[in-house]
C-alpha positions in Angstrom: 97.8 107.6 93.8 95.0 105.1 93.2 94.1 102.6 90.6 91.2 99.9 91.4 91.3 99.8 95.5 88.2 101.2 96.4 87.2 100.0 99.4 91.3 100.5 100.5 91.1 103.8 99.5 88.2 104.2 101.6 89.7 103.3 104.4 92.6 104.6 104.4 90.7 107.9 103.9 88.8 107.5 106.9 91.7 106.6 108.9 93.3 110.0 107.6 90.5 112.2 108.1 89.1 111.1 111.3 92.2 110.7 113.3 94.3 113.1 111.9 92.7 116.1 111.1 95.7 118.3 111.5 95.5 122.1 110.9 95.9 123.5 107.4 95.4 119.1 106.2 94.7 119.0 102.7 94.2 115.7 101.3 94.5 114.8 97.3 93.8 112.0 95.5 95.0 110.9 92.2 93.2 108.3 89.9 94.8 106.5 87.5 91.9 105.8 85.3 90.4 103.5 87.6 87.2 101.0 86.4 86.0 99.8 89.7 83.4 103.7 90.5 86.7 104.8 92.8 86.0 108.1 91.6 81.7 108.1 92.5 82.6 106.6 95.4 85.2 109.8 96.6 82.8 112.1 95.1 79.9 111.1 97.4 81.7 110.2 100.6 84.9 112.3 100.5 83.4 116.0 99.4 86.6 117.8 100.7 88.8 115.4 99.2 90.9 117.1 96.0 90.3 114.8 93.2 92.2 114.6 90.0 91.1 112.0 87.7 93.7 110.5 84.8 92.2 109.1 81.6 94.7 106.6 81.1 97.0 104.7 84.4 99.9 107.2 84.2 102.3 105.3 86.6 103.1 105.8 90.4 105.8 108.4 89.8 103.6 110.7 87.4 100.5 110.5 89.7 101.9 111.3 92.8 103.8 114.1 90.7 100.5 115.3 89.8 99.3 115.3 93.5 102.9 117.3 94.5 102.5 120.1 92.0 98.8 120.7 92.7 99.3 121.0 96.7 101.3 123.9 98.5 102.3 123.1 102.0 106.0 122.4 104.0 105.7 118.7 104.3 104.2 116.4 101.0 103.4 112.7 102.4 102.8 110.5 99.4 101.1 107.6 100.9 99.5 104.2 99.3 95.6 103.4 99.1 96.1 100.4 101.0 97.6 102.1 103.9 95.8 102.5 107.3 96.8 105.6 109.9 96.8 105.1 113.4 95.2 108.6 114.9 98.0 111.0 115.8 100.0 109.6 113.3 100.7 113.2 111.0 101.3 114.8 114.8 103.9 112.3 114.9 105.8 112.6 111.9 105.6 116.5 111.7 107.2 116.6 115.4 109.7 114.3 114.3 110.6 116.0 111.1 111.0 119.6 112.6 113.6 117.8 114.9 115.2 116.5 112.0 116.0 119.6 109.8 118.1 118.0 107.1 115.5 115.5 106.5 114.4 115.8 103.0 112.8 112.3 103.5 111.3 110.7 106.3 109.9 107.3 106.8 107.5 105.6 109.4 107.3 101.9 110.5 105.0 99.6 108.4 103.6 96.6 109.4 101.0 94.0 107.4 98.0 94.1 108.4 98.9 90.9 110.5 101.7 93.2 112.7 104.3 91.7 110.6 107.3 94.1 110.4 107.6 95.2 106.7 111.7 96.1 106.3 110.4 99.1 104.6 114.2 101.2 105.5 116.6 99.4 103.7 120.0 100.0 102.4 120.6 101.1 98.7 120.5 97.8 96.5 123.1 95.4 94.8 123.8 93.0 91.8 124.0 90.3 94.8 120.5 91.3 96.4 118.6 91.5 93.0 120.1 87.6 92.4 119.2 86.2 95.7 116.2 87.7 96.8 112.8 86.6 95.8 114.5 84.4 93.2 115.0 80.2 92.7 118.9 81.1 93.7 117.5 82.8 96.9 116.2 79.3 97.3 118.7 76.9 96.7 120.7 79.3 98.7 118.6 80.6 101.5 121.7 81.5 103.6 122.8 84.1 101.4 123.8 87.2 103.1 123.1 89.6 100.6 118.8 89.9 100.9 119.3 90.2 104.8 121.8 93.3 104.7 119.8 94.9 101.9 116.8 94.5 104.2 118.8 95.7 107.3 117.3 92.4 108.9 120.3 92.6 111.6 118.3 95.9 113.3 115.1 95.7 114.6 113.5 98.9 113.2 112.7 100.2 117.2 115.2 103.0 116.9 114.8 105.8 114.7 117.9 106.4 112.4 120.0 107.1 109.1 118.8 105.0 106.2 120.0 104.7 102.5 115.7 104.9 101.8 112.7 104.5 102.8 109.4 103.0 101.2 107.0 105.5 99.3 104.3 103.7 100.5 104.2 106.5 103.1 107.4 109.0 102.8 107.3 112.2 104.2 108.9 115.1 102.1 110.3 118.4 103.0 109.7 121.4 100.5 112.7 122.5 100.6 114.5 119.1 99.5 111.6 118.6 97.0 112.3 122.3 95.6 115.9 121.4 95.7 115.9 118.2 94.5 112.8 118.1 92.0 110.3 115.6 91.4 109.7 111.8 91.3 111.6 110.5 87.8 108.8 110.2 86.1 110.8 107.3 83.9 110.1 104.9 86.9 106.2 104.1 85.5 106.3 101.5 88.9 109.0 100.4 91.4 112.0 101.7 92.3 111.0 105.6 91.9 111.0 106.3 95.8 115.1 104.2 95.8 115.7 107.1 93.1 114.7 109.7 95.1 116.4 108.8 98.3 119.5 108.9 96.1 118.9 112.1 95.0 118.5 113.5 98.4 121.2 112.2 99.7 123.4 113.7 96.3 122.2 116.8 96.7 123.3 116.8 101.0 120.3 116.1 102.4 119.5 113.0 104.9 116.4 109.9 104.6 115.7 109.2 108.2 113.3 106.5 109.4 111.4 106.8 112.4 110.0 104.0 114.5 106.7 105.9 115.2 103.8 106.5 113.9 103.3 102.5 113.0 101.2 102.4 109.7 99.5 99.5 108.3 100.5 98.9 104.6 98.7 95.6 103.2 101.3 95.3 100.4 99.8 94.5 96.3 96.6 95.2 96.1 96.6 97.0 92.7 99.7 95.0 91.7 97.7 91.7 92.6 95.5 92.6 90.0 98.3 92.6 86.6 101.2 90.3 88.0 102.8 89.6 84.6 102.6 93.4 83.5 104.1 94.3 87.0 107.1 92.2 87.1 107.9 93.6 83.4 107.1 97.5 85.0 109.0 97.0 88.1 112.1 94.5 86.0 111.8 97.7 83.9 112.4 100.4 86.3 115.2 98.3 88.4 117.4 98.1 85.2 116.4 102.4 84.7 117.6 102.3 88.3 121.1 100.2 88.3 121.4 102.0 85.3 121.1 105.5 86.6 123.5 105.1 89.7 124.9 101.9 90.4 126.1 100.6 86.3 129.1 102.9 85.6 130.0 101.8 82.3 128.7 100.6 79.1 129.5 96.9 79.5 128.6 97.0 83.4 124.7 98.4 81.9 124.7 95.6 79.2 125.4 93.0 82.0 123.1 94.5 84.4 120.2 94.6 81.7 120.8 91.0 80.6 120.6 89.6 84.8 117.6 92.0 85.0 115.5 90.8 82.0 116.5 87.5 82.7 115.6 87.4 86.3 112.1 88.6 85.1 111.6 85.8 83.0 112.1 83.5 85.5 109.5 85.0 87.8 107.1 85.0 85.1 107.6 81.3 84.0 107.8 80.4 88.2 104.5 82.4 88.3 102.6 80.7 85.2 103.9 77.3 86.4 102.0 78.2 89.9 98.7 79.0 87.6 98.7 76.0 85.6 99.3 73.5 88.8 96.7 75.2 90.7 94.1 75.2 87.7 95.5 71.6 87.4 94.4 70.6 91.4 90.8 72.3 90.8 90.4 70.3 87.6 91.4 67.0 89.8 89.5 68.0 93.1 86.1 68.5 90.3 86.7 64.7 89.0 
């Protein structure tokens, strides 16, 4: 799925097709009504790329739903525009997943683009994580353990091993767990549709395993950079959909959940405009 990277999605298209031109490969691309000539731009340097084009952004879930129904193979890997494969990366994961044959899910290392580890395995969220992590009350308290086990922090992501999920920045699927299980929730327009799946699979018997190799280079945000306020409210939107769905097991619990959610997005959007006005506020200075 792609919405207004172009130059990511060019190079994480020559990444894929130069270094990892596996046998039987087939490579789609879905564009959620992009504006910035994405589409010219795969049409003139990407030929054997499948293209389907959106009129309107359809959301993360529906695209890459789009992309799954349209290709036939035994492994699906959604993976972000702004992703970069090492060569032999596929090689990689396909060896690993044949080894793995209850692995409906699979996913690799990612690092920033700096070689930063991104915790991108993590264990299935709580009320306690969603309070303290990312938040002013993460700050205050910034020895809370409840970010660090959510993020699995105490392992070093070397080993390869059961997870609760794993990012679908780059998630391997198996046919028959996406035949048995069924497709992204499409009610998830951004975030927390990949956290839904991996509790699906593991309902339904099957196991999300992460594996330490290949290492892929995810440079987290770049379409999300572009709308913050709308994001927060989409991803605010799809984590209440998602405590709701699984974790919430009772009216009241929902109401409360919905409440903390809604509130905690406010408070990133006011800590966000407050940012914009004090740095307009320095240029302004700086031009006096």
């Amino acid at each position: 799925m792609s919405w207004n990277v172009q130059e990511d999605l060019r190079k994480c298209l020559q990444s894929v097709l130069e270094g990892n031109a596996e046998e039987g490969l087939q490579v789609w691309v879905v564009d959620n009504a992009s504006t910035d000539d994405t589409v010219a731009m795969l049409r003139q340097e990407f030929p054997l790329v499948k293209l389907i084009c959106n009129e309107t952004n359809a959301g993360f879930a529906a695209a890459n739903n789009q992309g799954l129904k349209a290709a036939h193979a035994d492994y699906y890997l959604l993976l972000n525009p702004d992703t970069v494969v090492p060569e032999g990366a596929f090689a990689k994961l396909l060896q690993f997943a044949d080894a793995q044959p209850r692995a409906g899910a699979i996913g690799p290392k990612l690092v920033n683009p700096d070689g930063g580890l991104q915790h991108s395995a993590r264990r299935f969220p709580t009320i306690n994580a969603a309070m303290f992590r990312n938040t002013a009350l993460g700050g205050l308290f910034p020895g809370a353990a409840s970010p660090g086990y959510y993020l699995m922090m105490e392992w070093d992501h070397n080993d390869a091993r059961e997870v609760d999920w794993v990012s679908g920045a780059c998630m391997l699927l198996r046919r028959e767990a996406l035949e048995e299980v069924g497709y992204l929730d499409e009610s998830f327009f951004w975030g927390s549709e990949d956290v839904d799946y991996c509790f699906r699979l593991h309902q339904a018997g099957w196991l999300v395993m992460y594996s330490p190799e290949p290492v892929i280079v995810h440079a987290i945000g770049k379409s999300t950079s572009q709308v913050v306020i709308p994001t927060i409210i989409r991803t605010h939107r799809s984590m209440r959909r998602l405590y709701s769905k699984h974790l919430a097991r009772n009216f009241l619990s929902r109401a409360l959940v919905a409440v903390g959610v809604w509130l905690r997005a406010g408070l990133l959007i006011a800590s966000y405009l407050t940012r914009q006005l004090l740095a307009r506020l320095r240029r302004l200075f700086r031009k006096r």
